[in-house]
N, C-alpha and C positions, 0 to 999 in steps of 0.2 A: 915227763916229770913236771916239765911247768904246766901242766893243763890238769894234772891233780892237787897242785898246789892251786889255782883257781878256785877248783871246787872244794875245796878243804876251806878257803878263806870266805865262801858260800854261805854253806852250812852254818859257819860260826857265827856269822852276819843272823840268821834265819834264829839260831840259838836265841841269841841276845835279844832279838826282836819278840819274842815268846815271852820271854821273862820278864816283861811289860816295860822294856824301853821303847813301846811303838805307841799309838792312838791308844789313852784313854777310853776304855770302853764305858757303854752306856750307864751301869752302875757306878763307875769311878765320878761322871757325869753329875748326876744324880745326888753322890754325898755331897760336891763339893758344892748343891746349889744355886749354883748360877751367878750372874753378876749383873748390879745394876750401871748401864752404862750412862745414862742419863736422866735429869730431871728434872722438871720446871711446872710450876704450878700459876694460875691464872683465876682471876684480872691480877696484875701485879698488886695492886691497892684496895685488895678486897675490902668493902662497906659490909654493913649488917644486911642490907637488902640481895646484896650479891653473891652464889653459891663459889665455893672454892675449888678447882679442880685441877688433878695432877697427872699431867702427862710424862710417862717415862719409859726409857727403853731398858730394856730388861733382855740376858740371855741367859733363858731357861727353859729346862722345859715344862715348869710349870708356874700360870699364872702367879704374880703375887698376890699377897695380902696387904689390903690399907687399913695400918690402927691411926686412927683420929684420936686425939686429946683436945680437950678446949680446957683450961687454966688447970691443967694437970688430971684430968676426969676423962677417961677415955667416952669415947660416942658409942655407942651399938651403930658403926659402919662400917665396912668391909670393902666400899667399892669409893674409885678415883672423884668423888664428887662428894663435898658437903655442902650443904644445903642451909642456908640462913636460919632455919630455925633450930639452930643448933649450938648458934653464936648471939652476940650482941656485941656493942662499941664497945672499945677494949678491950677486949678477950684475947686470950694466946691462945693459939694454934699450933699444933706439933702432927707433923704425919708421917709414919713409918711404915718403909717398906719393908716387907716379910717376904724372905720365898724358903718354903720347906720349914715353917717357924722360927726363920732363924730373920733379922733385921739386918738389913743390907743397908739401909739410906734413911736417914732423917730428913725432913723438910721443915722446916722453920726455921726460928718462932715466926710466924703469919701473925703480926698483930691487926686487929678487925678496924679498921677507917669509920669516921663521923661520915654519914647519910645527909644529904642535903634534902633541907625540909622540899614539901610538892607542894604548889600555889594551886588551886583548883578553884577557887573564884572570887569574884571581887567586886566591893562597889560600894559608891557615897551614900549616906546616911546623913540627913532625910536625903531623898529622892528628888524632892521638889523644895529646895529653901529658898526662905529666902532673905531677904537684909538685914544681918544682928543675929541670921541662926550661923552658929557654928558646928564646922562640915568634920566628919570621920571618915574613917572606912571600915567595913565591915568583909572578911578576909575568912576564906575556908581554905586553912591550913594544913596539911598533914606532917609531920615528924616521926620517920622511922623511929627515933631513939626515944622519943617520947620531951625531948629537949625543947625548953619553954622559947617560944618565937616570938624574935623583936620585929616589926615592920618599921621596915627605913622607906619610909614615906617624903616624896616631892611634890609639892601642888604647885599646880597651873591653873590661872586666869588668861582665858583669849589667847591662850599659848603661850605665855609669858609665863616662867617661873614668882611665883609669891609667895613663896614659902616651903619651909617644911615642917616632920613631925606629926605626931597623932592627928592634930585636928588643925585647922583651917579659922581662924578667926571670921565670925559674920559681919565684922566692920571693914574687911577687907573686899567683901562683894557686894554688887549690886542689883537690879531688875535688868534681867538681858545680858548677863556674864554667863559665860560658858565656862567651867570649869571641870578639872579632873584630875586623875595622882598618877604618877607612877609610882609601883609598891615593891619591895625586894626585900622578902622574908628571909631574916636571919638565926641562926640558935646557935649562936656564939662561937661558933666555929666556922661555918660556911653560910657563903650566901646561896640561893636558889635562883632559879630564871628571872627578871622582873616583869612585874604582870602592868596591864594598864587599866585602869575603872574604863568605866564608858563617862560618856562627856552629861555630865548635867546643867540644864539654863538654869538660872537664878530665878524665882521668879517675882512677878510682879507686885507691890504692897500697896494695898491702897491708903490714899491720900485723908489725911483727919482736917476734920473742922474743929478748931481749938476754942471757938468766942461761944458766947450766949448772947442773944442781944440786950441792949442795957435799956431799964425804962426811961419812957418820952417826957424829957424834961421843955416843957410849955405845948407845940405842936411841931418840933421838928426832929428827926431822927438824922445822926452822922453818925458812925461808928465802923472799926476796922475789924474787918471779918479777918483774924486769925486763922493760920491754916498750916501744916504741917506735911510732907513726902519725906520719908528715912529715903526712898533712893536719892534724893536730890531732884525729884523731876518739878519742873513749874505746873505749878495748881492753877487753875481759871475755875471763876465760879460764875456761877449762874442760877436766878431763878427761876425757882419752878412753880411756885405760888404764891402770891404777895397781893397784899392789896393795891387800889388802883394810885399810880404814880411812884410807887415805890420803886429803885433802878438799884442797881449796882453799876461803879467806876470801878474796875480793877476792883479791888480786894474791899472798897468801902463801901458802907452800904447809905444809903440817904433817902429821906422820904419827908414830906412836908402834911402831915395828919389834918384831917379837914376834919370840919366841926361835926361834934355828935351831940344827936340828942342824948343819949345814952349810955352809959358803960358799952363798950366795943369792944369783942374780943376777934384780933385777926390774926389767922396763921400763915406762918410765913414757912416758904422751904425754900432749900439753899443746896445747890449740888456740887461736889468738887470734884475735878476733871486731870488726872495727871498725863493726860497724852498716849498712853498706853491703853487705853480700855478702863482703866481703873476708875471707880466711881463710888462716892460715899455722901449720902444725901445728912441732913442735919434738918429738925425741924424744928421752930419756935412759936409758942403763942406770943401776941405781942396785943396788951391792953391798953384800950384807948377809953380815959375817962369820959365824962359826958361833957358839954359845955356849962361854964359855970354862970348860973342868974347873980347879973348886977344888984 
């Protein structure tokens, strides 16, 4: 008796298990579409330069679907990846997961991050300056966003900071300065890598002769040969043609005219010398009347 009673309580077990209190079978499966178990999308800080993509576990048996929006306008894309041209700075992004048409999982809002401008090259303007020109940079910039770039500019002399901002005053350099920037392109939101110019010398100006000579008052000349260098270098001069007794002291010139039969016309050349190579010659005629009959 007890061992039909067993198999009576079998059966009924076996009954119940039929009438779908056991394993969902593969179409039960099917309507109910799956489940997304997880989800995460990357870079976390998506930029306009940078594609968006979303990784998720899903149990189903069938692949899902990705619908993209960008500011409420679906994408024609279907697969875990968007691609920067599909967005710009500011944009909202929305991404839904589908399995069997039906949306299991939203992602977003993904709002699109400012791009930091790209430095791609750089360098001082003129190339070769030099004392009283004032110094720029000339900068190839790129901006994903199209956003207007400010350069935050540093100048240095001999290594020394002297300044900053667009340009470099020419009264602040001199013949034999070495100077150069560091540059850090900004578009009002982010800065970029800072770049550095290459190093430019200052270069050399040559030295001016400022005088004329004055006419010879009886038969003796004295007069101060004015002379000018913007670097500050010391000028020496020197002749290079002169009649005979004629000298320069330092900067003055002096000569004692000996008697002419004649109207005399004598040239005179005067070189000036800044220590540097630099050289800038000055010529003068210089008229010597005749001697006058008592």
């Amino acid at each position: 008796m007890a061992r039909r009673r067993i198999v009576l309580v079998f059966l009924l077990l076996l009954l119940i298990m039929d009438c779908g209190g056991g394993k969902p079978s593969s179409t039960d499966s099917h309507k109910s579409g799956g489940t997304v178990v997880a989800t995460d999308f990357s870079p976390p800080d998506p930029t306009s330069t940078t594609s968006i993509r979303i990784k998720a576990t899903v149990l189903s048996e069938k692949n899902p679907e990705y619908r993209w929006m960008v500011n409420g306008i679906r994408q024609d894309v279907s697969i875990p990846k968007l691609s920067p041209e599909h967005f710009s700075k500011g944009d909202t992004v929305f991404c839904s997961l589908l399995i069997a048409g039906e949306e299991k999982r939203r992602i977003g809002p993904i709002v699109i991050g400012n791009s930091k401008p790209i430095l791609k090259s750089l360098k001082i303007i003129p190339e070769t300056p030099k004392r009283g020109t004032d110094l720029s940079v000339e900068a190839d910039v790129f901006d994903p966003d199209g956003d207007e770039i400010e350069l935050l500019t540093e100048w240095f002399i001999n290594d020394e900071k002297k300044g900053s901002g667009k340009t470099l005053s020419g009264s602040k350099i001199k013949a034999g300065d070495e100077v150069y920037a560091e540059v850090v392109p900004f578009d009002g939101t982010d800065r970029s890598r800072e770049g550095t110019t290459d190093r430019v010398i200052v270069q050399n100006t040559l030295p001016e002769i400022l005088s004329s000579l004055p006419p010879i008052e009886g038969r003796k000349l004295d007069c101060i040969i004015s002379t000018r260098d913007v670097d500050g270098d010391k000028v020496s001069l020197s002749l290079t043609s002169a009649p005979t007794g004629m000298r320069l002291e330092g900067n003055r010139l002096l000569w004692e005219a000996p008697e002419v039969e004649k109207d005399t016309t004598y040239c005179v050349e005067i070189i000036a010398r800044d220590g540097r190579g630099g050289e800038t010659k000055a010529s003068f005629d210089l008229r010597l009347g005749k001697k006058k009959e008592e």
